[in-house]
C-alpha positions as CSV (number, residue, x, y, z in Angstrom):
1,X,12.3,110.3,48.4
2,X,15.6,112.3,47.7
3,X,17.1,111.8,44.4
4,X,14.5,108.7,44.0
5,X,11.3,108.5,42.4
6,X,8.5,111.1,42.7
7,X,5.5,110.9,44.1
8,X,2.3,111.5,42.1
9,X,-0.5,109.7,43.3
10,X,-1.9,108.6,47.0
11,X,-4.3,105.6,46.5
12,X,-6.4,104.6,49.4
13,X,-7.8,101.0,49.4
14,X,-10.5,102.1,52.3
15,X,-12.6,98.7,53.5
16,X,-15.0,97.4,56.2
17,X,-12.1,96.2,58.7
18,X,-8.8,98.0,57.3
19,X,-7.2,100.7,55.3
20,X,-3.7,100.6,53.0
21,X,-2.8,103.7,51.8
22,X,-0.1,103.4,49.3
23,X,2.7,106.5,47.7
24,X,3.1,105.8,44.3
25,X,5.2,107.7,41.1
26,X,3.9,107.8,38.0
27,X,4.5,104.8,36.5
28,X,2.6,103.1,39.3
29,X,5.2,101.7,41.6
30,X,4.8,102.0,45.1
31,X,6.8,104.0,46.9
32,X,5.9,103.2,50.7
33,X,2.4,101.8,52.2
34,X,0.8,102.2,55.3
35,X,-2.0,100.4,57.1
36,X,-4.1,100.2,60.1
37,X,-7.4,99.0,61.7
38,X,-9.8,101.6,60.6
39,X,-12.1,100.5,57.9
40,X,-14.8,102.3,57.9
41,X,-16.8,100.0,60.4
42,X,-14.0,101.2,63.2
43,X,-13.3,104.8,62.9
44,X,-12.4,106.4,65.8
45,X,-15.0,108.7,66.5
46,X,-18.4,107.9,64.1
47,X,-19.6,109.7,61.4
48,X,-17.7,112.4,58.9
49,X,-15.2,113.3,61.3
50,X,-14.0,109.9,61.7
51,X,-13.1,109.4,57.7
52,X,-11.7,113.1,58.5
53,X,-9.2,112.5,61.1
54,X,-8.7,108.9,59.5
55,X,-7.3,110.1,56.5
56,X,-5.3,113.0,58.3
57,X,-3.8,110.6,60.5
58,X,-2.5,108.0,57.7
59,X,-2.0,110.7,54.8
60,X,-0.8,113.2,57.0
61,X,3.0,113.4,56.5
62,X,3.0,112.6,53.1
63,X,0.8,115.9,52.3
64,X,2.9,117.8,54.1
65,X,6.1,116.7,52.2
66,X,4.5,116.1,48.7
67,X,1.5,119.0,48.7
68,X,-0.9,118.9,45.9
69,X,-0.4,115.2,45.2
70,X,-3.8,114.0,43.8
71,X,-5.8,111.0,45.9
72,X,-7.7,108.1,44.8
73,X,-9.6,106.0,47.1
74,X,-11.7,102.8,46.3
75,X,-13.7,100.0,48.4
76,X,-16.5,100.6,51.2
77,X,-15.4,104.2,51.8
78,X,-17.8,104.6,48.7
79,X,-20.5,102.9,50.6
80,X,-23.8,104.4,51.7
81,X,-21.7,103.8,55.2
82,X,-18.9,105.9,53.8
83,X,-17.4,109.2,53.6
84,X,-19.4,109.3,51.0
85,X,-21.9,107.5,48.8
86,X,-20.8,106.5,45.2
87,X,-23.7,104.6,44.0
88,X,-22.8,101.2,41.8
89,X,-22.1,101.4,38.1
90,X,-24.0,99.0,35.6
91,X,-22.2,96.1,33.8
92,X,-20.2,95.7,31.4
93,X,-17.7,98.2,33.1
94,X,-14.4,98.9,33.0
95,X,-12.0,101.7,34.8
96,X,-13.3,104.5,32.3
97,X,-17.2,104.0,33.6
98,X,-15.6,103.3,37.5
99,X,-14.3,107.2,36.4
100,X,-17.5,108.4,34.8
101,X,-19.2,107.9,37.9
102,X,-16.8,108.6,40.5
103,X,-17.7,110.9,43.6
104,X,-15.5,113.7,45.1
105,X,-15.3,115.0,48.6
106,X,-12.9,117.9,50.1
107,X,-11.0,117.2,53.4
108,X,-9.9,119.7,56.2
109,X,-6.4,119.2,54.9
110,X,-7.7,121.1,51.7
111,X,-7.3,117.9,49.6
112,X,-10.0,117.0,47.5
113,X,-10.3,112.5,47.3
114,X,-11.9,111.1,44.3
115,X,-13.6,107.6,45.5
116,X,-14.2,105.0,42.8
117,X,-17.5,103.5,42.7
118,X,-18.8,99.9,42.7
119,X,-20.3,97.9,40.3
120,X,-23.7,95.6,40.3
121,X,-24.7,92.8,37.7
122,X,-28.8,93.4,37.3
123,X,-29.9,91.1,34.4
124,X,-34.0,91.3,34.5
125,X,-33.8,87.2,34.3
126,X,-31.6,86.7,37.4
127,X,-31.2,88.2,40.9
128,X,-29.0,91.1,41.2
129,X,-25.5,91.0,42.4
130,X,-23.0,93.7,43.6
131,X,-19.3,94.4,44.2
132,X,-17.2,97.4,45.9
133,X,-13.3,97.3,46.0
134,X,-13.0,94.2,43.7
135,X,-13.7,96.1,40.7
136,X,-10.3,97.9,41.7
137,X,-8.5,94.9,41.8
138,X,-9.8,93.6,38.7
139,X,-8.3,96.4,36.6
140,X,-5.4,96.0,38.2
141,X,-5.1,92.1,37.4
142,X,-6.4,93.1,33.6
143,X,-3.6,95.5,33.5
144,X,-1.0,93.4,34.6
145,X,-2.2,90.4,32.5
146,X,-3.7,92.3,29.4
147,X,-3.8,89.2,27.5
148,X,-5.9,87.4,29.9
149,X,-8.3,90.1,30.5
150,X,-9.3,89.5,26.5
151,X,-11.8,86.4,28.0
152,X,-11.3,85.2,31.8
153,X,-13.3,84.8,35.1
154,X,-11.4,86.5,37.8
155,X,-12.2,84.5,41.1
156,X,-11.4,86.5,44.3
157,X,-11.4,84.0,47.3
158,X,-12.6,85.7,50.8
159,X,-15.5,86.5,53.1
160,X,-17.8,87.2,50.1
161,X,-15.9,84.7,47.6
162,X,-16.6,87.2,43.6
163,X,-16.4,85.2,40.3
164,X,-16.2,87.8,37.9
165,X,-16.3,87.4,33.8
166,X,-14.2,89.8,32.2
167,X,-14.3,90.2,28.6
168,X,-12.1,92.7,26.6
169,X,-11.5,94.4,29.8
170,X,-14.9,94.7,31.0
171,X,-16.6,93.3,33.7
172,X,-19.7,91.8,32.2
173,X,-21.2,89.3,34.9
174,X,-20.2,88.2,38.4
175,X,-21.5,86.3,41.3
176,X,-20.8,86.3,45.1
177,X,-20.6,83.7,47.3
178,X,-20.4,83.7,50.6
179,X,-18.3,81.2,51.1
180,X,-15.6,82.7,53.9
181,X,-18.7,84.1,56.0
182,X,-20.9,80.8,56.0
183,X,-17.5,79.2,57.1
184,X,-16.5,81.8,59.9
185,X,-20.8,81.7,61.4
186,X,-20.4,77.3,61.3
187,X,-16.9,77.4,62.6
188,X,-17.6,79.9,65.4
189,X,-21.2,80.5,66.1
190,X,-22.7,76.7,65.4
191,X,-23.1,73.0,67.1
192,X,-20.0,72.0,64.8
193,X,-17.5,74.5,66.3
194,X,-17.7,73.0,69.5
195,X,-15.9,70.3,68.4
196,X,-13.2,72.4,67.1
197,X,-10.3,73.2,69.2
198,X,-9.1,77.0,69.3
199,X,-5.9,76.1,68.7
200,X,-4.5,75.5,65.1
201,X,-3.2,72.0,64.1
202,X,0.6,71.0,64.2
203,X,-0.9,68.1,62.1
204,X,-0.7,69.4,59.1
205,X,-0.6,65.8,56.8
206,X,-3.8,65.4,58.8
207,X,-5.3,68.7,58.2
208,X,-4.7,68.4,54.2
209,X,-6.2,65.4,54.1
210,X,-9.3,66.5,55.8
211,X,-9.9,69.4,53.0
212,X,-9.7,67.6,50.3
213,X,-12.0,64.9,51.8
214,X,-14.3,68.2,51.9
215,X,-13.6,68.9,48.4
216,X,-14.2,65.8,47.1
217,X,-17.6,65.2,48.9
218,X,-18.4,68.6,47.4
219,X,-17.5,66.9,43.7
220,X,-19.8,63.7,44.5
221,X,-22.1,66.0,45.9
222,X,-26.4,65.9,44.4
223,X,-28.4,69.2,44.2
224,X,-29.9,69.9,47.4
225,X,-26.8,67.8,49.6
226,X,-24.8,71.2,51.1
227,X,-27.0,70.9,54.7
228,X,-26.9,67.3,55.2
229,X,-23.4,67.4,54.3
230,X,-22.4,69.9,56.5
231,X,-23.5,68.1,59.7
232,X,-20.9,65.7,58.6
233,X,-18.3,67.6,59.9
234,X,-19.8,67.0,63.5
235,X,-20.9,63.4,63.0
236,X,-17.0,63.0,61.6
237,X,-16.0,64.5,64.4
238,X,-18.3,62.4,66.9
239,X,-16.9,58.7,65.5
240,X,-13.7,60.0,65.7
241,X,-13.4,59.4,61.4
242,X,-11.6,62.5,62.2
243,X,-9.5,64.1,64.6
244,X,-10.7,67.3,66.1
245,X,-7.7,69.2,64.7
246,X,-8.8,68.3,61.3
247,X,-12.7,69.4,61.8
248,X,-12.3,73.0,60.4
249,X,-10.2,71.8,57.4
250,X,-13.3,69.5,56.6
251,X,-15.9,72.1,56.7
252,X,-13.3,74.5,54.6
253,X,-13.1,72.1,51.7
254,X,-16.5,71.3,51.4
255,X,-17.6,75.2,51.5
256,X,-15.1,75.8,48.6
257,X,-15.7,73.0,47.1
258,X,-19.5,73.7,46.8
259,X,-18.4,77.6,45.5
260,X,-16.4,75.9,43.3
261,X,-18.9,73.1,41.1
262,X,-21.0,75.7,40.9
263,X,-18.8,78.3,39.3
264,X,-17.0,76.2,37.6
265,X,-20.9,75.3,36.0
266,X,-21.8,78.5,35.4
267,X,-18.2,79.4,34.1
268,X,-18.4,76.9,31.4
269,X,-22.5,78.0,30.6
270,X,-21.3,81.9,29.8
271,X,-17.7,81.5,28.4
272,X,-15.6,80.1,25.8
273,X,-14.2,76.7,26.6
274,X,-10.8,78.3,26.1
275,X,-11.2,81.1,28.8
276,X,-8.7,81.8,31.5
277,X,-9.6,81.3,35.5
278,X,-7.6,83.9,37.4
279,X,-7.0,83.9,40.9
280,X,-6.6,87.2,43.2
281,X,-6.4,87.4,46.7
282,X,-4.5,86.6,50.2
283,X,-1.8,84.0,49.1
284,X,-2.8,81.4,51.9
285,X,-6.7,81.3,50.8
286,X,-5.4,81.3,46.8
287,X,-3.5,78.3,47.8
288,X,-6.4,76.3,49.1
289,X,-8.7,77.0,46.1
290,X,-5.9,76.2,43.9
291,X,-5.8,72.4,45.7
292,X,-9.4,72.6,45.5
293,X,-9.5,73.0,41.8
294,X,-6.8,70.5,41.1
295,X,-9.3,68.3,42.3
296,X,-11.8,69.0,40.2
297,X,-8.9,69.2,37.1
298,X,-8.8,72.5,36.8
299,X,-5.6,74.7,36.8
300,X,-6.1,78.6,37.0
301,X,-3.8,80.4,34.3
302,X,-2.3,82.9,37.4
303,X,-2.3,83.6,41.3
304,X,-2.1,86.8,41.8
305,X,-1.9,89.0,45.7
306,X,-2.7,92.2,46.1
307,X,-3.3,94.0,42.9
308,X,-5.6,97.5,44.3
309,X,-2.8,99.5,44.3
310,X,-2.2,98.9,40.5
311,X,-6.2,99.1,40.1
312,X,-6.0,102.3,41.9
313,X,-3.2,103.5,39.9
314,X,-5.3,102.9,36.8
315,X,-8.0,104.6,37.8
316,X,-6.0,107.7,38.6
317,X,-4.9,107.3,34.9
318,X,-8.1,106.9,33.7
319,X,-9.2,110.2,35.8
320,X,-6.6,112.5,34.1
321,X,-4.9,112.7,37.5
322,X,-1.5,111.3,36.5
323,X,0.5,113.2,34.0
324,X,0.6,112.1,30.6
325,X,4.3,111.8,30.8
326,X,4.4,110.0,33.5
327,X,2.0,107.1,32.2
328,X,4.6,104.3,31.9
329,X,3.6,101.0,32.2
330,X,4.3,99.6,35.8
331,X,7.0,96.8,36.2
């Protein structure tokens, strides 16, 4: 980084499948990133040492050439399968309790990591729900969007789908659904997949029109139709009402539509009519749950990718890690 920016923070966003580690100065920007296949479910070797040489491996270099630089980490690498355990935070929360109840843990390379915790919504009415690593994207979509984190429900599309009501900056209530993992088990592991070619569609007109089909049978859809609908996808599939290509698309837009009458119900019970709907996560999946909701007339207020690093960033703030005059606001 010669006569650039400095560093002053590594933030690790540490999950099941993957880790990003990220360089950042002290307004937040990121300086360089790395990434590979070792979330904490595929270490290299198992137990403490894994996380050990892990974290060597990826952080390695830029220890050596920036020593003393502070770390933040946040996601399952708080886990009771992590380095180690940073048991959930109550709601409301917001990065200042994530920091209250942060855990610490010392590496061989003499660098001590301070791991974010996760969150769980226990109302004594309802069962309980919990959350670990989207907490950390949260704060970074509130600090990005400030005015939207006033009032909004933050939906983050993926395996375990999280609608998340923020108000004032605090996460108040949330719900999973597991939307990505129900589709992955009936696309892969169940008497519809077999139908399914392995290949992806070139048909892509095709394709569309198959997920919003799935969407819209979701929106005509009674209380208690989700099974019987689902065998649909085979029976579609069977007649030939539609081509094998398209099968997967099908299923797709009935699962999110399904996740999406629902929250959208449950949004509308525990919020203001004029709250925001904010969208985080993988471009692609966004994409499809913004076509979703058109359906259903909805338009979320913003799309937004990756925002951990910027959650991570905050929490560093938040921590006392980053110097105070450093603590510009990120472009």
């Amino acid at each position: 980084m010669e006569n650039g920016p400095t560093p002053a923070l590594i933030a690790l966003d540490w999950g099941t499948s993957s880790l990003r580690a990220y360089l950042m100065d002290g307004s937040g920007r990121v300086l360089d990133r790395r990434s590979n296949a070792h979330g904490i479910q595929n270490l290299p070797i198992p137990g403490l040492p894994g996380f050990e040489q892990v974290f060597a491996s990826i952080c390695g270099e830029w220890l050596t050439l920036y020593p003393g630089l502070p770390v933040v980490a946040g996601g399952m690498v708080g886990s009771a399968q992590g380095w180690v355990e940073a048991p959930y935070v109550p709601c409301p929360a917001d990065t200042s309790t994530l920091v209250s109840r942060a855990v610490a843990v010392d590496s061989p390379l003499g660098i001590r990591l301070l791991i974010a915790p996760g969150v769980i919504f226990d109302p004594p009415d309802a069962n309980p729900d919990v959350m670990r690593g989207e907490e950390i994207q949260i704060s970074g979509a509130c600090a990005d969007h400030p005015a939207l984190s006033q009032r909004t429900c933050v939906v983050l599309p993926g395996t375990h789908c999280k609608w998340v009501q923020v108000s004032e900056g605090r996460i108040v209530r949330f719900a999973t659904y597991m939307t990505g993992e129900l589709f992955a088990v009936l696309s892969k592991h169940s008497i519809l997949g077999r139908l399914m070619p392995a290949d992806e569609s070139s048909d892509s007109q095709a394709c569309e029109a198959a997920f919003l089909d799935g969407v819209n049978a979701a929106r005509k859809s009674l209380p208690g139709d989700l099974a019987h609908q689902i065998f649909a996808t085979r029976t579609l599939g069977l007649t030939r009402r539609l081509p094998a290509e398209a099968l997967k698309d099908y299923l797709s837009g009935l699962l999110i539509g399904h996740e999406l009458v629902s929250g959208l119900a449950h949004m509308r019970d525990t919020l203001s009519s004029d709250a925001a709907l904010l969208l985080v996560g993988e471009d692609a999946l966004c994409g499809r749950y913004v076509r979703a909701l058109e359906v259903l007339g909805v338009r979320p207020a913003a799309k937004l990718e990756n925002t951990a690093p910027r959650g991570l960033f905050q929490f560093a703030v938040a921590a006392g890690l980053i110097p105070l005059a450093s603590k510009a606001t990120a472009p």
